[in-house]
C-alpha positions in Angstrom: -55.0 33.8 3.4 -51.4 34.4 2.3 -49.5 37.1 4.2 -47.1 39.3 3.0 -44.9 41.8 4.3 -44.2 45.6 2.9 -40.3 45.8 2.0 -39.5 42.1 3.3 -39.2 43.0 6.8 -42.1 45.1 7.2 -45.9 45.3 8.8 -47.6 42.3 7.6 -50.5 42.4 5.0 -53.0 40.1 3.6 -51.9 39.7 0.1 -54.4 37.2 -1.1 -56.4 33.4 -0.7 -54.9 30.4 -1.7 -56.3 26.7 -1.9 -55.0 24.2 -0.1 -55.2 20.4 -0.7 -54.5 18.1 2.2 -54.5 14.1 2.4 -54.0 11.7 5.7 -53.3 8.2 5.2 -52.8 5.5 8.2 -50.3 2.7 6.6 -51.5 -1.1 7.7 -48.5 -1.2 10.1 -50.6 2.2 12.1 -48.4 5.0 11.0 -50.6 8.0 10.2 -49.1 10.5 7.6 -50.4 14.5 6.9 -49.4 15.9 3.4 -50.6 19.9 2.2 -49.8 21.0 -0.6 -50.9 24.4 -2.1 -53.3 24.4 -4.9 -55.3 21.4 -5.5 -53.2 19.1 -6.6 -54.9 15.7 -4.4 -52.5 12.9 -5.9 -49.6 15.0 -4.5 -50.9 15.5 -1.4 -51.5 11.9 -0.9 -48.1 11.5 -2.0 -46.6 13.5 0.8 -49.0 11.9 3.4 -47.5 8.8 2.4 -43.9 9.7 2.5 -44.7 11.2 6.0 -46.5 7.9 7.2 -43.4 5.8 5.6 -40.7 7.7 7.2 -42.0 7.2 10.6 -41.3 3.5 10.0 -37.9 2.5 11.1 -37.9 -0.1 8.5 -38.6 2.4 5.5 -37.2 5.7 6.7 -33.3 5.1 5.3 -34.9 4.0 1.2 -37.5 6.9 1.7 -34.5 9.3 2.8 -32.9 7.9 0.4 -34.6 7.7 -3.0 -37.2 10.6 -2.3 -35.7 13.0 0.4 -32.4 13.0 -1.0 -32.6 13.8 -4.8 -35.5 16.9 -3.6 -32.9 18.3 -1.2 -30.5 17.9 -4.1 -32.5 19.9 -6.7 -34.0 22.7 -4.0 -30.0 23.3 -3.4 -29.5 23.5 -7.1 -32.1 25.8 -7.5 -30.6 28.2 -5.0 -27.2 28.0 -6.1 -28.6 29.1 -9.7 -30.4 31.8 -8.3 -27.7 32.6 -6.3 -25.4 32.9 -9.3 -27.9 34.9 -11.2 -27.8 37.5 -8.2 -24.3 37.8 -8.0 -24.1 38.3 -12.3 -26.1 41.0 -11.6 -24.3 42.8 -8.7 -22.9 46.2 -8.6 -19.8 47.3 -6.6 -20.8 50.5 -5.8 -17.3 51.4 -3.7 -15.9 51.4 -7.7 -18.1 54.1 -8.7 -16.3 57.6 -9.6 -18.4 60.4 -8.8 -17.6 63.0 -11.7 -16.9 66.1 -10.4 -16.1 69.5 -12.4 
């Protein structure tokens, strides 16, 4: 069930259902890994297990932060900073405003 909440800040609701897919791998060296992903996408779940099972290795953790971590966190702040600068396009000064009087 997916929760939402009335004005952003509000009393909580139940907005809806939602699948989930979820994946565990165990690497031969024993790490375990966990990946959910929402929807049911299985190949990217197992994908995120396996990036959670590799990172727990000390001698893969630096190429998965790397090569996988890395470039995500890069595009996720990208994607903010867009949005960001879409917002502030769109921004009023209301202080400017003359109320026309007379």
């Amino acid at each position: 069930m997916i929760r939402g909440r009335i004005g952003g800040d509000g009393a909580p609701f139940n907005l809806g259902e939602a699948s989930v897919c979820r994946a565990a791998v165990r690497l031969a060296s024993g790490e375990l890994g966990f990946g959910y992903v929402l929807g049911r996408d299985g190949e990217k779940a197992r994908l995120v297990a396996l990036c959670d099972a590799l990172i727990q290795n000390p001698g893969f953790k630096a190429e998965v932060e790397q090569n996988i971590i890395a470039p995500l966190r890069r595009e996720l702040e990208d994607a903010r900073s867009r949005q960001a600068a879409e917002t502030a396009a769109t921004r009023v000064d209301f202080y400017t405003l003359v109320r026309g009087e007379g």
